[in-house]
C-alpha positions in Angstrom: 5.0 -49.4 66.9 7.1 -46.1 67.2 9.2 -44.3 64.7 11.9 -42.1 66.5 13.2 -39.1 64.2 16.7 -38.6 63.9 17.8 -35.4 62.6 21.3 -34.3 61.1 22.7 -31.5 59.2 22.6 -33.8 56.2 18.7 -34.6 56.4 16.1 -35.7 59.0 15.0 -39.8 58.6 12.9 -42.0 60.7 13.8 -45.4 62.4 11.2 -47.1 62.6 10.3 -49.9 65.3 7.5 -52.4 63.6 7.1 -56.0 63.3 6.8 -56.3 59.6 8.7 -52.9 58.4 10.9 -55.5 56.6 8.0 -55.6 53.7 7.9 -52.3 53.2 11.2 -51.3 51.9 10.1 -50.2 48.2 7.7 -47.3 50.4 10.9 -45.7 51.4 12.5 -46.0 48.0 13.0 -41.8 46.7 10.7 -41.7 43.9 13.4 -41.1 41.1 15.4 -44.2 42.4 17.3 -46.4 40.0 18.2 -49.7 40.4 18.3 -51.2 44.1 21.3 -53.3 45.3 20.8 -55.6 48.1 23.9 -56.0 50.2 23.4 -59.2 52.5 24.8 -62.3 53.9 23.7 -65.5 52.6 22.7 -67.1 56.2 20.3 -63.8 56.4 19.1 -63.9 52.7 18.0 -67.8 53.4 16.1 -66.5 56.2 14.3 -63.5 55.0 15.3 -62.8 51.1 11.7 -63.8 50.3 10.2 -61.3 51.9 13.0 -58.4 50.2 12.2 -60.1 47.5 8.3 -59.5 47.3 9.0 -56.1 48.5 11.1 -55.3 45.8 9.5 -57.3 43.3 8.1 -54.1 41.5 11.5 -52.4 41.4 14.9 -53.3 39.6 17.0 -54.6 41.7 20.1 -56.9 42.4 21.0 -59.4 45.4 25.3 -58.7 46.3 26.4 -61.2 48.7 29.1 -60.1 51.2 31.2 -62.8 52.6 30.5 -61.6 56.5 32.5 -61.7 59.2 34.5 -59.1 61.0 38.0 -60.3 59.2 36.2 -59.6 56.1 35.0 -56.0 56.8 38.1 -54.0 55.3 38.6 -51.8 51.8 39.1 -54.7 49.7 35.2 -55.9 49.9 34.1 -52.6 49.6 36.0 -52.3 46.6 34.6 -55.5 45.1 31.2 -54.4 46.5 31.6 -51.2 43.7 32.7 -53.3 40.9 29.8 -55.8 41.5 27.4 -52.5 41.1 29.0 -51.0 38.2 28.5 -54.4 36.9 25.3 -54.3 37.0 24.3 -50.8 36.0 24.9 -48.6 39.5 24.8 -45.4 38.6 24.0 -42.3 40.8 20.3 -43.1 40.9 21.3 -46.5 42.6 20.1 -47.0 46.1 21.8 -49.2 48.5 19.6 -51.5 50.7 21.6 -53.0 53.9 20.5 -55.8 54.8 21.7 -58.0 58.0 23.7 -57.5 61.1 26.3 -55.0 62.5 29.1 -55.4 60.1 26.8 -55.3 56.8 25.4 -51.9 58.1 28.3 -50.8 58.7 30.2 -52.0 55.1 27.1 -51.2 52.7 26.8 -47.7 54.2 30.2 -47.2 54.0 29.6 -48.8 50.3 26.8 -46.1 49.8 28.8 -43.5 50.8 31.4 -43.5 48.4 30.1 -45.0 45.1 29.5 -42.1 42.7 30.7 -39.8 45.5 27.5 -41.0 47.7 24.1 -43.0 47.0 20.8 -43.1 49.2 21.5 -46.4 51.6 18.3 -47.8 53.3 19.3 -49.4 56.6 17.6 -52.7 57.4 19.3 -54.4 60.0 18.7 -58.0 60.9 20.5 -59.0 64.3 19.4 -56.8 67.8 22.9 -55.4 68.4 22.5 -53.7 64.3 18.5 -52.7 65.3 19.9 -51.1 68.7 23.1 -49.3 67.1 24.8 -50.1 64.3 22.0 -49.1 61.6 21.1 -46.1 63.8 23.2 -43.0 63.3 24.9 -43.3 59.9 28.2 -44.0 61.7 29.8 -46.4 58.2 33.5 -47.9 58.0 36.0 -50.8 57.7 38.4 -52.2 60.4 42.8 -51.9 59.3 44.6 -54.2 60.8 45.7 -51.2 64.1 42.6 -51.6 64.5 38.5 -51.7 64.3 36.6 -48.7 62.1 39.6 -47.0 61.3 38.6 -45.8 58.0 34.6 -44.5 57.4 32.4 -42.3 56.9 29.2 -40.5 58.0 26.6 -41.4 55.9 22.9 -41.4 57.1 20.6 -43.4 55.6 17.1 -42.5 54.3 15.1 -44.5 56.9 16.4 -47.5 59.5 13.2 -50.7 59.4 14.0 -52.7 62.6 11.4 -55.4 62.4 11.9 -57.4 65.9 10.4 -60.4 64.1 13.4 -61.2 62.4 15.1 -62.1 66.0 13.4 -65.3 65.6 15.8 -67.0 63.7 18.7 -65.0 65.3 21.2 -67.6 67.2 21.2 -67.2 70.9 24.7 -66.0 71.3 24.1 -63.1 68.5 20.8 -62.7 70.8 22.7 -61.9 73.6 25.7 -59.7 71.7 22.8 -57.0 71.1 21.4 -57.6 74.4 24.6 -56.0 76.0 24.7 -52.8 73.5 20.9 -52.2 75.8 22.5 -52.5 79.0 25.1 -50.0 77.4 21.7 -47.8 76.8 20.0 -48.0 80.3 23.8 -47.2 81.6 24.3 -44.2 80.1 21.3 -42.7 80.0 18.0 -44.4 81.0 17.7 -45.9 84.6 14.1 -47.5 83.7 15.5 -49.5 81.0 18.3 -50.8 82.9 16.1 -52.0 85.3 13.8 -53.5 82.6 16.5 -55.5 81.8 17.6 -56.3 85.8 13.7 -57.4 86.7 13.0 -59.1 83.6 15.5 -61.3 82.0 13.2 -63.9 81.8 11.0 -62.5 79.2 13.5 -60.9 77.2 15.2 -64.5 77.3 12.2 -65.4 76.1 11.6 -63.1 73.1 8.7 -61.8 74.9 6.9 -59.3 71.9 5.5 -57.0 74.3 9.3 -56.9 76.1 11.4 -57.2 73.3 9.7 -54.1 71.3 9.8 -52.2 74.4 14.0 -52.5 75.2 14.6 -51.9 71.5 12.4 -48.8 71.7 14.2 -47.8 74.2 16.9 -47.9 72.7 16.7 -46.7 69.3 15.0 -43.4 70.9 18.5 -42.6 73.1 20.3 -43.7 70.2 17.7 -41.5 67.6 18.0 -38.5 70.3 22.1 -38.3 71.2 22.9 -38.8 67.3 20.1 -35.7 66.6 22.1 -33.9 69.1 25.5 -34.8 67.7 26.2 -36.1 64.6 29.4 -36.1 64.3 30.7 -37.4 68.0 31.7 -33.6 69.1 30.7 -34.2 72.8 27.7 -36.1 74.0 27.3 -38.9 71.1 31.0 -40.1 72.9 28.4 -41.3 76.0 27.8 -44.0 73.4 30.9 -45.9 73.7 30.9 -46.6 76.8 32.4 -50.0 77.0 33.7 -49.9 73.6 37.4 -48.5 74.3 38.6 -51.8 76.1 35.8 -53.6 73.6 37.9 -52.3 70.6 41.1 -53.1 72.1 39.6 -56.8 73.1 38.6 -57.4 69.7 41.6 -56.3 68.0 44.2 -58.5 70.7 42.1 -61.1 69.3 41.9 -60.6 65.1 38.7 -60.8 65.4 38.0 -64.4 65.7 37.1 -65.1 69.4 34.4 -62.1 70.5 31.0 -61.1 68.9 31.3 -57.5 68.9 28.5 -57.4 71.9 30.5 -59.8 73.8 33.6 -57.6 73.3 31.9 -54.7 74.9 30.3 -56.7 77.8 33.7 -57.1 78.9 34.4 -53.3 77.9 32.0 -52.4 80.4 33.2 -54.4 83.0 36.5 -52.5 82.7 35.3 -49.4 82.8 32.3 -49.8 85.8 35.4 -51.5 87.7 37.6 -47.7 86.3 34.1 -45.8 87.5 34.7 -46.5 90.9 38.0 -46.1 90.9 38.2 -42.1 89.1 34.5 -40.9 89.5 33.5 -42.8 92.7 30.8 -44.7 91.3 29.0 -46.6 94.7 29.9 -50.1 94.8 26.3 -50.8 95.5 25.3 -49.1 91.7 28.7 -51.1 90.1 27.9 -54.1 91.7 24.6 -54.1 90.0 26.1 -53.3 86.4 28.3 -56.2 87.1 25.3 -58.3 88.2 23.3 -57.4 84.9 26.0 -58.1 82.9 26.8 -61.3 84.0 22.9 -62.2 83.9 22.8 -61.7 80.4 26.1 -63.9 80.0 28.4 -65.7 79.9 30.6 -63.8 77.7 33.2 -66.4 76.0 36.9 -67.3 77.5 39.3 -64.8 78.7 42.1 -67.5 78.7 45.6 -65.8 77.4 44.3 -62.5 77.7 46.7 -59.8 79.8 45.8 -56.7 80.7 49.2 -55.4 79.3 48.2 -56.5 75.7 44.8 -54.7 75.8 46.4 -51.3 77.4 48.7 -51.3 74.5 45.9 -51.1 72.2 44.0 -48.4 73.6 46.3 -46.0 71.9 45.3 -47.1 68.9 41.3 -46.5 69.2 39.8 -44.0 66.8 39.1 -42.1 69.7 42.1 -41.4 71.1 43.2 -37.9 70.1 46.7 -36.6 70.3 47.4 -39.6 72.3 44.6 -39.2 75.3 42.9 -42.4 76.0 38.9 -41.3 76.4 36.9 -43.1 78.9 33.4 -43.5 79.1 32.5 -44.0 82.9 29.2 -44.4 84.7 28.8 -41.8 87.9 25.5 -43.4 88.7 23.3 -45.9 86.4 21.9 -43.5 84.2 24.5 -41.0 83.7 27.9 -41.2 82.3 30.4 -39.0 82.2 33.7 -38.5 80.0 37.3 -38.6 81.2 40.5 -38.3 79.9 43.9 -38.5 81.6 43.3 -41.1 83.5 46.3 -42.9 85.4 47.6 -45.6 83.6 47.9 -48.3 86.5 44.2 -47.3 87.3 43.4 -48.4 83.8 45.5 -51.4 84.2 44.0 -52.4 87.4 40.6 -52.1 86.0 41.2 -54.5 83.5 42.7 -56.9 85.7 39.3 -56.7 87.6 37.5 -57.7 84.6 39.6 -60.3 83.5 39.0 -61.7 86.9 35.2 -61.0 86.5 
């Protein structure tokens, strides 16, 4: 299976694509490391802590269990994260293994990042939306109550293991969350995959091997190639929130509680392909088949209550607004994005009326 190299002005690291990575964590290990602390979620650990386990069996090492959930992902656990390692002897040798799905990536490499000023974090994600983005790219961080990611850090890790096996025991509907962060991928920048995913729903429903390493290689290598060219979201890494404005601003309307972040952005896109063809003249024939894809990979969980109002008052509040200009991410052709600011407000309202309505 491939490894796609990602390099940074921090340091160059591999994500690696292979069924079985999982047991080879202690490889990756720097060969001075101290103790290892495993940050995971007990569902995730009664899956698969056997195998950490056996891989780490030669190396000290200690199991911290973070509560989960997106209301949970905020300074506080961090905090208690910290005090759990210097419990246990963390010191600046530690290393940091993350272990499960988006929002452990995100909280243990935002954990890594700032114990002792910074500790080595090995990214092991266990859901397909974590494999596809949120392990990739050292993007760490906690959500404040304005809003999701608000407070973070960059913080790449030494190597990302995406072992596709571990999907087995992933629940449909988290399935299908990471399924839409692909359809994000083919979007932006890679018509083959999109129509991968258009033609063959089937066998990705189906956790096809030969399929399912083939979309997440896909990718992992855009992700591994737009983070190589910009780190720190400058210019072109912003292609990669495309659906993710309105997503943010769903998710946040909501506290949280109704939308797996996949689901949020699903609906995210929606809003923006319906924008596309209102600023950038996107064909109706190219939006129609975003639309189309989308809702195969469905269904994406009540809009009930919802107004379009409430979600445009949020978009001020996204991390990437700067000196109050709402950025959109907007398809010109499946494939190719480009970025737009200044768009008319009742065009933006409009568009997520149309998705709403979706």
């Amino acid at each position: 299976m491939p490894g796609f190299r990602v390099e940074t002005p921090q340091h160059g690291y591999d994500a690696i694509v292979e069924r079985g990575s999982l047991d080879r964590i202690a490889e990756f290990l720097p060969p001075r490391a101290g103790k290892v602390f495993v940050v995971t979620t007990a569902d995730v650990w009664k899956f698969h802590g056997a195998r950490v386990e056996q891989a780490l069996a030669e190396r000290p090492h200690q199991v911290l269990f973070f509560p989960g959930g997106e209301r949970r992902k905020k300074m506080a656990e961090v905090e208690a994260l910290a005090e759990q390692m210097m419990a246990g002897g963390g010191d600046r040798s530690s290393v940091v293994v993350a272990f499960g799905g988006g929002i452990v990536t995100d909280v243990a490499g935002f954990l890594a990042a700032v114990f002792m000023r910074g500790v080595p974090v090995i990214q092991v994600p266990t859901t397909l939306l974590a494999q596809v983005d949120a392990a990739v790219g050292g993007k760490t961080g906690v959500n404040l109550v304005a809003g999701k990611n608000l407070v973070g850090s960059f913080h790449q890790p030494l190597v990302v293991l995406i072992d596709p096996d571990v999907l087995k025991t992933l629940p449909e509907r988290e399935y299908r969350a990471g399924l839409y962060e692909i359809i994000k991928c083919g979007v932006i920048r890679d018509a083959g995959l999109f129509r991968v995913l258009a033609e063959g729903a089937d066998r990705v429903f189906a956790q096809e091997p030969q399929t399912v390493d083939r979309i997440i290689a896909d990718a992992v290598r855009i992700k591994a190639e737009v983070v190589t060219a910009d780190e720190r979201e400058g210019d072109l890494r912003r292609i990669l929130n495309f659906g993710h404005t309105v997503g943010h601003a769903l998710e946040a309307d909501t506290q949280y509680q109704r939308f797996l972040h996949g689901e949020a952005v699903a609906f995210g896109m929606r809003a923006a392909t319906a924008l596309a063809e209102r600023v950038v003249q996107l064909p109706r024939t190219e939006a129609s088949q975003i639309q189309d894809v989308i809702g195969t990979y469905g269904p994406i969980p009540t809009l009930a209550g919802i107004t379009a109002s409430s979600l445009f008052r949020r978009l001020s509040a996204d991390k990437k607004t700067v000196q109050g200009k709402v950025h959109f991410v907007l398809p010109v052709k499946i494939g190719e994005v480009k970025i737009v600011t200044g768009v008319d407000d009742l065009a933006v309202i409009e568009a997520i009326e149309a998705a709403l309505a979706s």
